[in-house]
C-alpha positions in Angstrom: -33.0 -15.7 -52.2 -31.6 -15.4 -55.6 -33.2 -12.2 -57.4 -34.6 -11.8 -60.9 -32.4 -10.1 -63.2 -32.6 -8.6 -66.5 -30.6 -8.0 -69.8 -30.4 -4.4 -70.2 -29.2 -3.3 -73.7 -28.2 1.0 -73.2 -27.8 2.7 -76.6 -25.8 6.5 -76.3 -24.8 8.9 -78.9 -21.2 9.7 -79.0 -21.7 12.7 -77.8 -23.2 11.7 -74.8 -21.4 8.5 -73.6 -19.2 10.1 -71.3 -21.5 11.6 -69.2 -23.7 8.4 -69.6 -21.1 6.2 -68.0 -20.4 8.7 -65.3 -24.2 8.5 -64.4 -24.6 4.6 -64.9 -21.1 4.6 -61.8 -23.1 6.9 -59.8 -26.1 4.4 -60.2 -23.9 1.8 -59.1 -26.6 -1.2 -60.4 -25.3 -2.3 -63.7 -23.1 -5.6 -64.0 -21.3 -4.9 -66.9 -20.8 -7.0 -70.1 -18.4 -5.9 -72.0 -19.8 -5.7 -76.1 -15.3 -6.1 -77.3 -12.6 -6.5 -75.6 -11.1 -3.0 -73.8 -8.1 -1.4 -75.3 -6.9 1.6 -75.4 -4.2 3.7 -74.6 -5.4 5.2 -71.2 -5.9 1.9 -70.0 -2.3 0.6 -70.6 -1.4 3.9 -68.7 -3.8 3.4 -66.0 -2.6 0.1 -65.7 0.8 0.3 -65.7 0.6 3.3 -63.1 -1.4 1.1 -60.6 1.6 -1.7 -61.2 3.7 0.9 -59.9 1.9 2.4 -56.6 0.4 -1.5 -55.9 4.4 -2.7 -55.9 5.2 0.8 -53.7 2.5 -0.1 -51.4 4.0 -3.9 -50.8 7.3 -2.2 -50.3 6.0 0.1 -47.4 3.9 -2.2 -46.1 6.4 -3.6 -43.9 7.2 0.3 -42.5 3.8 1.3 -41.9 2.9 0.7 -38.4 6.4 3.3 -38.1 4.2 5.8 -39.6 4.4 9.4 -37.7 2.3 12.2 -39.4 0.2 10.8 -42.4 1.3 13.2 -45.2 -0.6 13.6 -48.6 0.6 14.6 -52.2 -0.9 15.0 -55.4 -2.1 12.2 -58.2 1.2 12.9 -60.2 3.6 12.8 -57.3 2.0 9.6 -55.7 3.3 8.6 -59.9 7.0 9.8 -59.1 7.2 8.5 -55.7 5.8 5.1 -56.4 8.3 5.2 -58.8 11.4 6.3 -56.9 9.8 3.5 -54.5 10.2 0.9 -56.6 13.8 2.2 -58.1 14.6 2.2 -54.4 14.3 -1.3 -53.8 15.3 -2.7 -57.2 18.8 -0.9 -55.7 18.4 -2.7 -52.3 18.3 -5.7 -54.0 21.0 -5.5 -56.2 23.0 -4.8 -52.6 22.0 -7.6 -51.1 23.0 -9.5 -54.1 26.5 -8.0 -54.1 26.7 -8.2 -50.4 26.2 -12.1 -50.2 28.9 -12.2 -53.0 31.1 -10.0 -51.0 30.2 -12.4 -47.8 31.1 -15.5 -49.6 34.7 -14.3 -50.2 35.2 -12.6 -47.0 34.5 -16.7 -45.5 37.4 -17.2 -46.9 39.4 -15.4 -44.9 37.7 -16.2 -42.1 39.4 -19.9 -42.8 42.6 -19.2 -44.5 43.2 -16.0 -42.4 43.6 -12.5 -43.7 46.1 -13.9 -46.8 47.5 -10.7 -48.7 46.8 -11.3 -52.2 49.4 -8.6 -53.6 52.2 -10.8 -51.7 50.6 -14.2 -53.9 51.1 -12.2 -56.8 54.6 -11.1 -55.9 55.6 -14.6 -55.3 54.6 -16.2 -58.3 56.1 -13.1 -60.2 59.2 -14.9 -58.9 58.6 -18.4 -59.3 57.2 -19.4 -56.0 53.4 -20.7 -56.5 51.1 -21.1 -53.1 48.4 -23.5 -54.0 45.4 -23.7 -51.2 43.7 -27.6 -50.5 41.1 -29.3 -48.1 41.6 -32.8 -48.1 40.5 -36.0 -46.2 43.8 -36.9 -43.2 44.3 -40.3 -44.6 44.9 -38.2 -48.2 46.6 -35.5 -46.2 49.2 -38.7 -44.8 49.9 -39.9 -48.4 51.2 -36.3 -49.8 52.9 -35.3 -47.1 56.8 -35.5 -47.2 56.2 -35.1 -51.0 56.0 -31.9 -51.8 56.8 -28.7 -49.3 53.1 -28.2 -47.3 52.2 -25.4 -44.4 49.4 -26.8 -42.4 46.8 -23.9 -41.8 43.9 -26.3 -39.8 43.5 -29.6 -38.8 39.8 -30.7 -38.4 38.0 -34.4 -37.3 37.6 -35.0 -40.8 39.1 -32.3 -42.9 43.2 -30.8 -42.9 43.5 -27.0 -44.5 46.6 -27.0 -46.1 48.8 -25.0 -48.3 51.4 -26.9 -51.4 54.7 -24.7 -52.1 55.9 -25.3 -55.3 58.6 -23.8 -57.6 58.8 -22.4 -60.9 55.6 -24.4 -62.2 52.4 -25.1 -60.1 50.9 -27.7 -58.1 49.9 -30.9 -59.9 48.1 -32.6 -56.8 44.9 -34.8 -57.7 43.3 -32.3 -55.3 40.5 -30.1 -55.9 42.2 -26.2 -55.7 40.9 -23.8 -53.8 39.9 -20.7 -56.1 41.6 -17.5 -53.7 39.2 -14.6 -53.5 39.2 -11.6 -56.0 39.4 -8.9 -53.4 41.4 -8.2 -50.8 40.4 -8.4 -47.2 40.5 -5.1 -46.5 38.4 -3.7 -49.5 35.8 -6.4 -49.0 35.7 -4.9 -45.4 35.5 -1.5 -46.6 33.1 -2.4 -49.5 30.7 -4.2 -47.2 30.9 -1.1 -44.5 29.9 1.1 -47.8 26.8 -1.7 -48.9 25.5 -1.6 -45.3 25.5 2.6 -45.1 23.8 2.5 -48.2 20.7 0.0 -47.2 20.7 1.7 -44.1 20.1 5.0 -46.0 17.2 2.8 -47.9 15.7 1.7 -45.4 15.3 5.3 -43.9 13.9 6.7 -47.1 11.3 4.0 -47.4 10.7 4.5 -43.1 10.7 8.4 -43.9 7.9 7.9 -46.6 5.9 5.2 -44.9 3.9 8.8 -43.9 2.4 8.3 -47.9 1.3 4.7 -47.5 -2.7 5.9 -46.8 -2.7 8.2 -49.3 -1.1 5.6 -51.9 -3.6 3.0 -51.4 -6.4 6.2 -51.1 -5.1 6.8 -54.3 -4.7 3.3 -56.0 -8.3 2.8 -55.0 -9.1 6.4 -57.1 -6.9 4.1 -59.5 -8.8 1.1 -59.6 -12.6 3.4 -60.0 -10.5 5.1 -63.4 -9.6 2.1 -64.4 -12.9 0.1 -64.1 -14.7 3.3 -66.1 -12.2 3.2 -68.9 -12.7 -0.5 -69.1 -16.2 0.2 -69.5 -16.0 3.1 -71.7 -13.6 1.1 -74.5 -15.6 -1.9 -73.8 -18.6 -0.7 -75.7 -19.4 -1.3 -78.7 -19.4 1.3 -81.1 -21.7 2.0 -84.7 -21.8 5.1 -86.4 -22.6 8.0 -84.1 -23.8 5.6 -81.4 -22.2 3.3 -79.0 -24.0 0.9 -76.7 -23.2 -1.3 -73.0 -25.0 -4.2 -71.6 -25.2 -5.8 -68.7 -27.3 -6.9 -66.3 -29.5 -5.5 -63.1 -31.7 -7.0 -60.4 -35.7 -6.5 -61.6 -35.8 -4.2 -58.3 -33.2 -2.2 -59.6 -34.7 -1.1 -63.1 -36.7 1.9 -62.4 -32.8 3.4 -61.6 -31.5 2.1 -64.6 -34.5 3.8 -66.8 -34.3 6.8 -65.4 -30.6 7.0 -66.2 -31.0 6.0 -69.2 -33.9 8.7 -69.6 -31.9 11.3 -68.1 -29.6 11.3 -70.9 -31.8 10.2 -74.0 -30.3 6.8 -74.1 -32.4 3.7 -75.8 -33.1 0.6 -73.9 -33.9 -2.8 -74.7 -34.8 -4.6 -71.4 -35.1 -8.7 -71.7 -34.8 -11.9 -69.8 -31.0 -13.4 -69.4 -30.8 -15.1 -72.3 -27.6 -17.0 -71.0 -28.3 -18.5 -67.8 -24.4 -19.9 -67.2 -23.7 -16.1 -68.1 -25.8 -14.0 -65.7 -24.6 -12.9 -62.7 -26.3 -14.2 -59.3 -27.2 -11.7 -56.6 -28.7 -13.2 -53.2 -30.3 -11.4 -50.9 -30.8 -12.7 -47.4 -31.6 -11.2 -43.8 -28.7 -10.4 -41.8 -28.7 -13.7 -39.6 -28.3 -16.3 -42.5 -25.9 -13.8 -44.1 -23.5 -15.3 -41.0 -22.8 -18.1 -43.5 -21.7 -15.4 -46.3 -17.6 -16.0 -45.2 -17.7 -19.5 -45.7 -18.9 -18.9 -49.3 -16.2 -16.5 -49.7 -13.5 -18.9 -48.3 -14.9 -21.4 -50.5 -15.0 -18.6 -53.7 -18.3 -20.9 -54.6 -20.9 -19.4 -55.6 -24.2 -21.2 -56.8 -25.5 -20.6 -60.9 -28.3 -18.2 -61.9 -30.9 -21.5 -62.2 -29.9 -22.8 -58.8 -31.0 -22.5 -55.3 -29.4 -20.6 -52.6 -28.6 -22.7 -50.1 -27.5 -20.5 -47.6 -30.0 -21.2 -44.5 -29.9 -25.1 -45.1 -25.8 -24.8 -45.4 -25.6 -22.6 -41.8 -27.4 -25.0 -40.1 -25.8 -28.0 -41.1 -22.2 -26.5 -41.1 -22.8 -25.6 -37.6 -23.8 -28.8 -36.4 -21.3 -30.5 -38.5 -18.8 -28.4 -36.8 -19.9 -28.8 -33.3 -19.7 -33.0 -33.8 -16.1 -33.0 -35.4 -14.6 -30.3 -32.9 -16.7 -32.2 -30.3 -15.8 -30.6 -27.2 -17.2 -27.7 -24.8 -13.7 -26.2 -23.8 -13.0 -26.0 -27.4 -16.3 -24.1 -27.2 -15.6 -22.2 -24.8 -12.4 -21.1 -25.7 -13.1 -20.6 -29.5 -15.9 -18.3 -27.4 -13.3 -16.2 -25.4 -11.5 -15.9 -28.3 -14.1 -14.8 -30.6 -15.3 -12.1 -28.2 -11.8 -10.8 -27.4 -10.9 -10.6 -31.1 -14.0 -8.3 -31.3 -13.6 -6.3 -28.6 -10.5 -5.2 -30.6 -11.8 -4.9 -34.4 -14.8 -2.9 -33.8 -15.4 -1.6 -36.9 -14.7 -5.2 -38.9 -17.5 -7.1 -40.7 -19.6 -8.2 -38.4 -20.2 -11.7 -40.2 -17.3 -13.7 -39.4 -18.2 -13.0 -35.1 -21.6 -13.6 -35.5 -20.7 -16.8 -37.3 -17.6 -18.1 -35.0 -20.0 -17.2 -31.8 -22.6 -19.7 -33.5 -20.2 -22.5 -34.1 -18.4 -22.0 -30.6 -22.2 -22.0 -28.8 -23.6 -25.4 -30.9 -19.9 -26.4 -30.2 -20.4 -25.8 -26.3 -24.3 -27.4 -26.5 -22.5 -30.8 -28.0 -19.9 -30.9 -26.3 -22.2 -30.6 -23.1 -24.7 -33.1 -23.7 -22.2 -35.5 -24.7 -19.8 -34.9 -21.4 -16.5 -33.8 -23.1 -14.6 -30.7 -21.5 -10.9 -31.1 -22.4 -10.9 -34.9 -22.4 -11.2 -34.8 -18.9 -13.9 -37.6 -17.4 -13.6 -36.2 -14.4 -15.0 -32.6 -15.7 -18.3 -34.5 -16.8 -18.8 -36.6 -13.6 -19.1 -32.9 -11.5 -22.8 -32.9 -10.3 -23.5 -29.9 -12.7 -22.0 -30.9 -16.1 -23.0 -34.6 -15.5 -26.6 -33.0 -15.1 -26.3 -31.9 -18.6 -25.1 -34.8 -20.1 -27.3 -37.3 -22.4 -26.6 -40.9 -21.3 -27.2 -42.3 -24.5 -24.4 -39.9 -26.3 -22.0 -39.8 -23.2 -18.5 -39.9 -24.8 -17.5 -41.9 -21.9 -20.0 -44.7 -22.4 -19.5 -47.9 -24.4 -22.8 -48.2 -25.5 -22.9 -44.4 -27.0 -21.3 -45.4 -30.4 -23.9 -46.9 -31.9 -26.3 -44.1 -31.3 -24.5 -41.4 -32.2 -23.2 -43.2 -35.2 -27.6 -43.6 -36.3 -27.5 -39.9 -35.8 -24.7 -39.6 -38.1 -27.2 -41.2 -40.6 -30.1 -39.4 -39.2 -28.4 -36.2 -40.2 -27.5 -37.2 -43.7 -30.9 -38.7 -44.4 -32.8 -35.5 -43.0 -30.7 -33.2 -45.5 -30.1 -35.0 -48.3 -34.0 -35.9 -48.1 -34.3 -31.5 -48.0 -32.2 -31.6 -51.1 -34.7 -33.4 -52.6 -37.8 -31.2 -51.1 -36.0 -28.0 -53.0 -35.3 -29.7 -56.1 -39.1 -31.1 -56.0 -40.6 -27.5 -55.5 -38.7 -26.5 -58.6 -41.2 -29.0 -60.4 -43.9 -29.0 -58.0 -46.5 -27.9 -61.1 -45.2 -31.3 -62.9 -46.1 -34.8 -62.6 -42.0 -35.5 -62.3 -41.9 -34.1 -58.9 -43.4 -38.0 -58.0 -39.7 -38.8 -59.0 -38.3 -36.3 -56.2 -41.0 -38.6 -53.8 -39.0 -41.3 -55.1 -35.6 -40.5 -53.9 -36.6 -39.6 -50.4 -37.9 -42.5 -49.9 -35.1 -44.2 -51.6 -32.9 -42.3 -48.9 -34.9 -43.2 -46.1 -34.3 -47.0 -47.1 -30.7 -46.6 -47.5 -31.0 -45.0 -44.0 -32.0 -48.4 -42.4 -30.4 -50.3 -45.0 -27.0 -48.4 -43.3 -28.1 -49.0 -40.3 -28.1 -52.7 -40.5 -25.1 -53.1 -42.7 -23.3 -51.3 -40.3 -24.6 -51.5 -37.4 -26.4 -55.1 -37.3 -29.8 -53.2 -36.5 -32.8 -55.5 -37.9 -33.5 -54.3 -41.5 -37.7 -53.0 -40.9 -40.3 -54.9 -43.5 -41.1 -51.1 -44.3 -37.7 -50.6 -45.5 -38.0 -52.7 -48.2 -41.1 -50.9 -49.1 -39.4 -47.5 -49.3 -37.2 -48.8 -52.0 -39.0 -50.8 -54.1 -41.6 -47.9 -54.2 -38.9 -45.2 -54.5 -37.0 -47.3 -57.2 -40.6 -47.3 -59.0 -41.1 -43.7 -58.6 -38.1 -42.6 -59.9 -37.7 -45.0 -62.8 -41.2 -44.1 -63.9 -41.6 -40.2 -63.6 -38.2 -39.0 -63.3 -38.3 -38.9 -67.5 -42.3 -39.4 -67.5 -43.2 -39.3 -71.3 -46.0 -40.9 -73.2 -44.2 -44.3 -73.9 -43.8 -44.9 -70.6 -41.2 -47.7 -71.3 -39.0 -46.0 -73.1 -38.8 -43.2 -70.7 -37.9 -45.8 -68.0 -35.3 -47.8 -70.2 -33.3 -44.6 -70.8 -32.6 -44.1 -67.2 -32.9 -47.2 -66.2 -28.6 -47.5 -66.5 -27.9 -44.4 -64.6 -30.7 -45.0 -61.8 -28.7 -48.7 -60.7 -25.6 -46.4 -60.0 -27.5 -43.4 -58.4 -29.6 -45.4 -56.2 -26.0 -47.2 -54.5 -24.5 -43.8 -54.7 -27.4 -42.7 -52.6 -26.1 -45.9 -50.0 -22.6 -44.2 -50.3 -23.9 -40.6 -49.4 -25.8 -41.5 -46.5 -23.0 -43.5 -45.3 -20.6 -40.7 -45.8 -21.7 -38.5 -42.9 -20.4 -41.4 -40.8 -17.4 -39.6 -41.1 -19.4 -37.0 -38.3 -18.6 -39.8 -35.9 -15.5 -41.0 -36.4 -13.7 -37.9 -37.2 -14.8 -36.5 -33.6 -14.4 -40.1 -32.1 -10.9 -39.5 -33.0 -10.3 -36.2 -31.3 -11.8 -37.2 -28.5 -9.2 -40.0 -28.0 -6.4 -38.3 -28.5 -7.3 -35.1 -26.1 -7.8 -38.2 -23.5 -4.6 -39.8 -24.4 -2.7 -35.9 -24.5 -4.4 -36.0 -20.5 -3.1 -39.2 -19.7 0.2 -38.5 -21.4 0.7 -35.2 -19.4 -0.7 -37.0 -15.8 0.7 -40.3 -15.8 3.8 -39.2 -13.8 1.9 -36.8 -11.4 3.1 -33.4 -10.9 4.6 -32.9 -7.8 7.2 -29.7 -8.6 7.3 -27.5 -10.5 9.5 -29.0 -13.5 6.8 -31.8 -13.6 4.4 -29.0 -13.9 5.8 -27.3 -16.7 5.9 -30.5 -18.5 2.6 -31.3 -18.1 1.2 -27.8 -18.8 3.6 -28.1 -22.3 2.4 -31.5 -23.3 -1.1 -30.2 -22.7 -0.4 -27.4 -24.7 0.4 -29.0 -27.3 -1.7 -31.8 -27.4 -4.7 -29.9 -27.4 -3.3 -27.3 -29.8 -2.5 -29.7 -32.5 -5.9 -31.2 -31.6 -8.1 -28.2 -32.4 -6.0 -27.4 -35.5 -6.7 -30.9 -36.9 -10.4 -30.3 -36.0 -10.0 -27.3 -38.4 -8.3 -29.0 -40.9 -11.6 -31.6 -40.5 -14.0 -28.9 -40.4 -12.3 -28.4 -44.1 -12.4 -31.4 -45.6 -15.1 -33.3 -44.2 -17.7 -30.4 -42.7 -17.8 -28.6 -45.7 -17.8 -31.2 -48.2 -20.6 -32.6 -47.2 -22.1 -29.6 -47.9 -20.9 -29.0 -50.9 -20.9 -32.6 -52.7 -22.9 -34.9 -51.0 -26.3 -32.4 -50.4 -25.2 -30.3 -52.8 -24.9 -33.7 -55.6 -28.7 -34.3 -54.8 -29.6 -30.7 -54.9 -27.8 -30.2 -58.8 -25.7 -27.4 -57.7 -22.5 -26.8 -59.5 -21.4 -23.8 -57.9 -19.9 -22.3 -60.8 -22.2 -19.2 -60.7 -20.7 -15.3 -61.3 -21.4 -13.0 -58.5 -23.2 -9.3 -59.4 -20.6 -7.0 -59.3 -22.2 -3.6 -60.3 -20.4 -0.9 -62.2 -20.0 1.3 -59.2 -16.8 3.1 -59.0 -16.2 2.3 -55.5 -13.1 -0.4 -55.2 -13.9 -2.7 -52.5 -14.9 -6.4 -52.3 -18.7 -6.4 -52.3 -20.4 -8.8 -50.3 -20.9 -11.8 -52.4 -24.3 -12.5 -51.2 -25.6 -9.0 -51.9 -27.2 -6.2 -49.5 -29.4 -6.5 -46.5 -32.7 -7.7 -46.9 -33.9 -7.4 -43.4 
C-alpha cells in the first residue's frame, strides 16, 4: 500500500536551526527537499575527506579477510591514514608502471643475449657500428654475402641477425632494432629494488588492513555529517529565520509536530502539491515484501499516483518463473542451494531466501505436474513422479502443446484483465469505469481471438460479442462527456491501435511456452548427448558427468537470463502498460542520519 504523505513547510530562527536539524535526524521521518542548492565550505571538506577514506577502503578491501586484531584510531587519524593509503598506492602504481618498462627492455636480452652496451659504445667510438635486424629468411638469403652479418637466431619464419659495418652505419631497407637504454645488469638490479619496494607496500597496506572496520565505521559517521550539512546549507534562509521542507507519511506527523514544537518552529502542513515530486513510501506485510529485491534489482519504483503492485507482481513473477525454468531438479536444486546459502548468512536480509524458496517450490510444483526432472523421461515414468504428473501438460506428450500454450493466454488474459480491475477502482465513483468493463472484455476476446489464430480453436459466437461490446464501452465512456460524439471521435484514432495492441499483449505471454519449451529440449538433447555412447569406464563416465555439467549449467543460466528479459517484462510492460504505471516514482528516504540502504518498500506493516 502506498501511504498518504504530506508537505511539511518547518520555519526556525537562526538561533535555533542547529539543534532543530539535530532533532528532525533523531526523528528520522522527514524526506528532505532541499529550498537551494547546498554549498558550503564544510561540505567540500566533508566530501573530499570521504573521497579519501572510500578510495582507502577499496585499497584494503582486497587485504581484509588477512585481518588479525581489529585496531581503532581517532576521526583525524582515519584522515592521515586514508591518506598515506592512497599516497601508498599511487606509488605502487607508478612501480608497476616502471617495472613493465623495465620488463620490456630486459626481453631484449632475453633474445639478443646479455649484449654489453658500454662495448657498443666503445666500438662505434672506433668506427665499427653493430646494427641489430629481424627479417623474413627469403630477405635474410638476399643480404647475405653483402654486407658482414653474425647470425644470433634462426626461427620457422623469422632470422635474428646482427649487420657489421665500418666507419658509417647500416643502410639496410630493414627496420632497426632500437638497443635497450640500460644495461642488463642494472635492469636486474633495478627490478630486484621495484619488487622489495611493492613487497614493502603490500605489507603496509596487509599490516593496516586491522583499520578497515573502523574506516568504513567511520565513513558511515562521514556519510550522517555529510547528509546533515547538506541539509543545514540546503535551507533557505530570510532574515533571522531559515526554513526546510520535505515530506512525511500522514502516520508520521504527530512526530514531526512535536519536533517542530519542541523547538518553537512554524509549520505549514499541506497536500503534495507535485505528485511526480513526492516521494512514495509502501508499506506491505512481511510475506509480499519477498518481492521487495526484485524491485531493487529493477531500481523501479512506481509514482506517487500509482498503484503498488507488489502482491499481483509476486504472484505472477513466480509462476512466470516456474514455466520458463520449467523443471523440478532445477527446483530442487535452486532449493538446496537456497537453504545452504542461509545456513551460512544468518544474519542477511531475510527477503531474498524467502523469495528464492518461493520460486524454487512453484518451480518444483511445475516442474512436477508437468513430468520434467533433468530432462530425464525416464524420472517421470517412476510410479511416484508419474503419479504427480498432469496428462494434459506432460512435457513428454505430443498433444500437451496446445494446452499449455491456452494457459499461456489464460495467464495473460487473467492479469492484464486485473490491470484493468485496479485501474477501474481508481474510478469506481465515475461513470468511465464502464470503459475499464470495456477493456476486459476486449481482452477476453482477444483471448479466443488468440486462440484461434494460433491455435485453429473455433472462434465462440460470444467472442464476437465481447468485442463489439467492449469496443462500444470503451469508445463511449472512456472520454464520456456531454456530446457524446465528440468524446468518442477524439479517441476513436488511438482506441484502433490499443485494441490490436491488446491482441499483441495477450499473445506475448506466449513467450511462457516457448521459452521453457526450449529448455526443456535442450536439457533432453544435453541427456542424449552425454548417453548416446553408454558409459561403460570410467573415462566415458567423466565425459558424460562433464557434458552434463555443462549442459545443464548453461541451461539454468539461460533460464535466468529468460527470467530477465521475458518474466519480468511482462511485468513491467505488458500488465504494467494496462495498469498506467511508469515506474519512475522517488523512494522516501527520510533524513535520518543513519547511512544504510533503506528498504525501498518501507517498514513492516504486519
Amino acid at each position: 500500500m502506498i501511504e498518504k504523505m504530506k508537505k511539511l513547510t518547518l520555519i526556525v530562527t537562526e538561533k535555533e536551526r542547529d539543534s532543530f536539524i539535530q532533532q528532525l535526524r533523531t526523528a528520522g521521518v522527514l524526506h528532505i527537499k532541499p529550498s537551494q542548492s547546498p554549498v558550503s565550505c564544510d561540505i567540500n571538506t566533508v566530501v573530499e575527506q570521504l573521497t579519501i577514506v572510500d578510495r582507502a577502503i577499496s585499497i584494503l578491501t582486497p587485504y581484509n579477510h588477512k585481518l588479525g586484531s581489529v585496531r581503532d584510531s581517532s576521526d583525524a587519524a582515519y584522515v592521515e591514514l586514508s591518506r598515506t593509503i592512497a599516497n601508498k598506492h599511487s606509488q605502487l602504481e607508478e612501480l608497476d608502471s616502471l617495472r613493465k618498462t623495465l620488463e620490456a627492455q630486459l626481453n631484449w636480452y632475453s633474445g639478443w643475449g646479455t649484449v654489453s652496451l658500454e662495448d657498443i659504445k666503445r666500438f662505434e667510438q672506433k668506427g665499427i657500428f653493430l646494427s641489430f635486424y629481424k627479417t623474413s629468411p627469403d630477405e635474410y638469403k638476399r643480404i647475405k654475402g653483402t654486407a658482414p652479418i653474425i647470425t644470433i637466431k634462426k626461427e620457422k619464419h623469422l632470422i635474428w641477425f646482427v649487420e657489421i659495418c665500418y666507419k658509417e652505419p647500416s643502410v639496410l631497407p630493414f627496420e632497426k632494432i632500437e638497443l635497450p637504454e640500460i644495461s642488463y645488469q642494472k635492469l636486474k638490479a633495478d627490478l630486484e629494488k621495484i619488487s622489495v619496494a611493492q613487497q614493502g607496500i603490500f605489507d603496509y597496506f596487509t599490516a593496516n588492513a586491522a583499520y578497515f572496520p573502523g574506516l568504513q565505521h567511520y565513513k558511515k559517521k562521514m556519510q550522517a555529517n555529510l547528509k546533515l550539512l547538506q541539509v543545514k546549507h540546503g535551507m533557505h534562509e530570510e532574515s533571522q529565520f531559515s526554513y526546510v521542507q520535505g515530506y512525511c507519511p500522514e502516520k508520521f506527523l504527530k512526530v514531526i509536530i512535536e519536533v517542530a514544537e519542541k523547538s518553537a518552529a512554524g509549520y505549514v502542513i499541506e497536500p503534495p502539491d507535485d505528485v511526480s515530486d513526492t516521494p512514495v513510501y509502501i508499506t506491505n506485510p512481511k510475506w509480499i515484501r519477498i518481492i521487495d529485491p526484485i524491485f531493487k534489482f529493477m531500481n523501479t519504483f512506481p509514482g506517487y499516483d500509482e498503484h503498488d503492485v507488489s502482491l499481483v507482481f509476486l504472484i505472477f513473477f513466480s509462476i512466470f518463473f516456474a514455466m520458463l525454468i520449467g523443471d523440478a531438479g532445477y527446483g530442487l536444486l535452486f532449493l538446496g542451494i537456497t537453504f545452504l546459502v542461509r545456513q551460512k548468512y544468518k544474519t542477511a536480509p531475510s527477503e531474498p531466501f524467502f523469495l528464492l524458496y518461493t520460486l524454487s517450490i512453484l518451480t518444483i510444483i511445475w516442474g512436477a505436474i508437468t513430468g520434467s526432472w533433468f530432462g530425464f523421461e525416464k524420472i517421470a515414468q517412476l510410479p511416484f513422479f508419474n503419479s504427480l504428473i498432469i496428462a494434459q501438460l506432460s512435457s513428454f506428450s505430443e498433444g500437451s502443446r496446445d494446452n499449455i500454450i491456452s494457459l499461456c493466454f489464460l495467464l495473460g488474459a487473467i492479469q492484464l484483465t486485473i490491470a484493468h480491475i485496479l485501474k477501474g477502482l481508481r474510478i469506481a465513483n465515475s461513470i468511465k469505469v464502464l470503459a475499464q468493463l470495456g477493456w476486459i472484455s476486449i481482452i477476453w476476446g482477444m483471448f479466443f481471438a488468440a486462440g484461434t489464430l494460433v491455435l485453429g480453436n473455433p472462434f465462440p459466437a460470444y467472442g464476437g460479442g465481447l468485442l463489439i461490446t467492449g469496443i462500444g464501452l470503451v469508445l463511449i465512456f472512456a472520454n464520456f462527456q456531454k456530446n457524446i460524439i465528440k468524446g468518442s471521435v477524439s479517441i476513436l484514432p488511438n482506441l484502433i491501435l490499443d485494441v490490436i495492441s491488446s491482441f499483441s499483449d495477450v499473445v506475448s505471454y506466449l513467450r511462457l511456452f516457448a521459452v521453457g519449451y526450449a529448455s526443456a529440449i535442450m536439457s533432453a538433447s544435453f541427456n542424449e548427448m552425454a548417453l548416446a555412447g553408454g558409459v561403460d569406464s570410467v573415462v566415458s563416465g567423466l565425459i558424460a558427468a562433464t557434458i552434463l555439467f555443462l549442459g545443464h549449467s548453461l541451461n539454468i543460466i539461460l533460464g535466468f537470463m529468460a527470467v530477465i528479459v521475458h518474466g519480468i517484462r511482462l511485468n513491467m510492460l505488458e500488465f504494467s502498460g494496462h495498469l498506467g504505471i511508469s515506474w519512475n516514482g522517488k523512494y522516501y528516504q527520510p533524513f535520518d542520519g543513519i547511512e544504510h540502504e533503506r528498504e525501498q518498500k518501507g517498514e513492516n506493516n504486519e
